[in-house]
C-alpha positions, 0 to 999 in steps of 0.5 A: 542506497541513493546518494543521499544514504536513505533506502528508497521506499521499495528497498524498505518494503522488500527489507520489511516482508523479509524480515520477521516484523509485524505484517500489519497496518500497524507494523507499517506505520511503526516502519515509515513513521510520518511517511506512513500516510501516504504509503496507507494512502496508495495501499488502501485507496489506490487499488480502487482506482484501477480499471478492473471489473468489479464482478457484476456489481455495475450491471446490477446497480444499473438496472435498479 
């Protein structure tokens, strides 16, 4: 815990994939509250900002 007493957001995520809580949207919305939209945010839309290969799909989009 920091010196405040609240549990930082990794040491919440890891408490809740251990536990036997719901691993769903929902039960991550029930687990953050008002913080959930950000958390969503970053997992729904953050991995469509990487820099990773998209499988081909740019090559054949190109050449159309």
């Amino acid at each position: 815990m920091s010196a405040t007493g609240a549990m930082r957001l990794s040491d919440e995520l890891e408490h809740w994939l251990r536990s036997d809580a719901d691993k769903t949207l929902g039960g991550l919305i029930d687990l953050f509250g008002e913080r959930s939209f950000a958390i969503l945010f970053l997992f729904l839309l953050g991995p469509s900002a990487l820099p990773l290969p998209t499988g081909g799909v740019t090559q054949v989009l190109d050449r159309v």
